[in-house]
C-alpha positions, 0 to 999 in steps of 0.5 A: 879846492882852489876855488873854494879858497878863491870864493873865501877870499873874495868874501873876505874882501867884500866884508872887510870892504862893508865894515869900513863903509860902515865905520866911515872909512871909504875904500881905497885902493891905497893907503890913506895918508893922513899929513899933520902940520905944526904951528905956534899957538899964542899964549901957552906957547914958548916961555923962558923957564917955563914948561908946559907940556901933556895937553890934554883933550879939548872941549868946549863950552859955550863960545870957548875952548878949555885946555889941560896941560903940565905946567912946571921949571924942569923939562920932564912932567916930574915936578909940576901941576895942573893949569888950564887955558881957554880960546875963542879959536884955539890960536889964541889961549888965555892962560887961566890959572892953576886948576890941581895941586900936588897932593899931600906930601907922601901921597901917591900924588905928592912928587907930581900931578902931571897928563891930565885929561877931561871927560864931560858926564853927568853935568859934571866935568872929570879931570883925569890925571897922572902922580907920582909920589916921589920928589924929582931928582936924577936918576928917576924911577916914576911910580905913576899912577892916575887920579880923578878930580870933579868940578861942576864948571870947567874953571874949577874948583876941583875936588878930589874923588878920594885919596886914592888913584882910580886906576893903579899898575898890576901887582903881576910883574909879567903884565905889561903894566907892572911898573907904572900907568900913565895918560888917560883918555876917555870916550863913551861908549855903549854907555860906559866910560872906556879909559884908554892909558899907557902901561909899561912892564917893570923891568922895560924901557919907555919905548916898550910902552904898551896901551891898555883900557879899563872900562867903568859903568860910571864916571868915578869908576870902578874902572875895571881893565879888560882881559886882553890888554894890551890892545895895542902893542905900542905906543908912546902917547895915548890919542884915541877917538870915537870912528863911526860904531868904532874907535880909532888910535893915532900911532906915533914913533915909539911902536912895532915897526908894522904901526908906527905912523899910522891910524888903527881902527876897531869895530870893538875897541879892542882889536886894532888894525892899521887904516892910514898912514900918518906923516909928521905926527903929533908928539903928544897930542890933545885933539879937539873931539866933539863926538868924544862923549855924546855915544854918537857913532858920528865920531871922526878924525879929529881936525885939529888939536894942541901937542908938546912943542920943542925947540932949542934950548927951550923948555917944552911949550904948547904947539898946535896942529892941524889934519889934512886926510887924502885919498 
């Protein structure tokens, strides 16, 4: 008997250690730590009475870098609206302008349109994004939900898919998101468009936020979530990326104990387990991607992105950060 659970073992490892050699994971002894620095970024950066915050996801096309963000007068995302920025280095940024307003006072989208994200398919750009329908004022109960706008160029115009949100909190108080949805992002994979978000519980606080996904056989949707969300049981901010045949998820803080700090990988994009230990973690990062959508299998750890940047007495600002992975 003892051998037999010895021989189960040993080909236990062997398969656990041949999926990471297919995934690009090479095989460690150790943990492999991940460490993030932090530095100021020129342009979208600190500004008096200004916010920007929630970047988005990086492209590029042509010769320049496009970046997404919240931009507002008040600390939280709450009351605000959609601008973008280009880079010729991703240093330094041009802000170009509002691309999406507030929607229609009274709409899901009126009180704020906030987190927006970008998918390039079809020779078209998709600018996914977050509203809440209420105007801000304290104490203030979020009802997010998330939108979809279309653009032939990434400098807009945009327009609207419909008056509706694409993909909307469950009407079944005990799903883990009940209350709202927040934070899309995007990947293509296997030929659909996977839409990873945040979801929190009605009745719970943001630090029980949980991520969940919802898939789609075209880039407007239907998006359709997945039976076994939530895919991961934590989670303040969603940062995911094609890993090899696989996706990867970076980990903040706000999660389980036996996550937070982390990377997790899974062959199906379902089923997560931790990979690397990350120290000094983004706040809300947006990463440069450049396998996001082309369904490569050639994805890595993004090397470099944009996240909320704080300092005192200062409204939120954009920050930048790089990735350094050793063995």
């Amino acid at each position: 008997m003892k051998k037999l659970l010895l021989m189960c073992f040993c080909l236990s490892t062997v398969i656990s250690a041949a999926e990471l050699q297919a995934h690009n994971y090479s095989i460690q002894s150790k943990p492999i730590k991940v460490t993030i620095s932090h530095s100021a970024l020129s342009g979208i950066g600190v500004e008096k009475d200004v916010m920007r915050r929630d970047p988005s996801d990086i492209i590029k096309v042509g010769d320049l870098y496009y970046l997404w963000y919240s931009k507002g007068k008040i600390s939280p995302g709450y009351d605000a609206t959609l601008w973008y920025a280009t880079s010729l280095d991703g240093h330094y940024w041009t802000e170009k302008g509002q691309a999406l307003a507030k929607g229609e006072v009274g709409s899901w989208e009126g009180g704020s349109v906030f987190t927006p994200n970008i998918l390039v398919a079809e020779d078209k750009y998709w600018l996914f994004y977050t509203g809440t329908s209420q105007p801000y004022k304290k104490p203030f109960n979020p009802d997010s939900k998330i939108g979809l706008v279309v653009s032939d160029s990434p400098d807009g115009p945009w327009k609207r898919i419909n008056t509706e949100p694409v993909l909307t909190n469950s009407d079944k108080k005990s799903d883990f998101d009940s209350h709202l949805i927040d934070d899309a992002s995007l990947i293509v994979r296997d030929g659909k468009y996977w839409l990873y978000y945040k979801g929190r519980q009605l009745g719970k606080s943001p630090k029980h936020t949980q991520m969940g996904l919802a898939i789609a056989e075209n880039p407007q949707g239907p998006y359709k979530k997945v039976s076994s969300n939530p895919v991961i049981p934590g989670n303040h901010e969603v940062f995911v990326w094609p890993q090899g045949t696989g996706v990867a998820a970076m980990i903040g803080k706000r999660a389980p104990a036996n996550i937070k700090h982390s990377i997790l990988y899974a062959e199906d994009g379902l089923n997560f387990s931790k990979t690397h230990h990350v120290v000094g973690h983004p706040w809300a990062a947006g990463a440069y991607r450049p396998e996001a959508f082309t369904d490569s299998n050639k994805g890595e750890i993004p090397t470099w992105g944009v996240e909320i940047g704080k300092a005192t007495k200062q409204l939120p600002f954009i920050h930048r950060f790089d990735v350094t992975e050793k063995n």
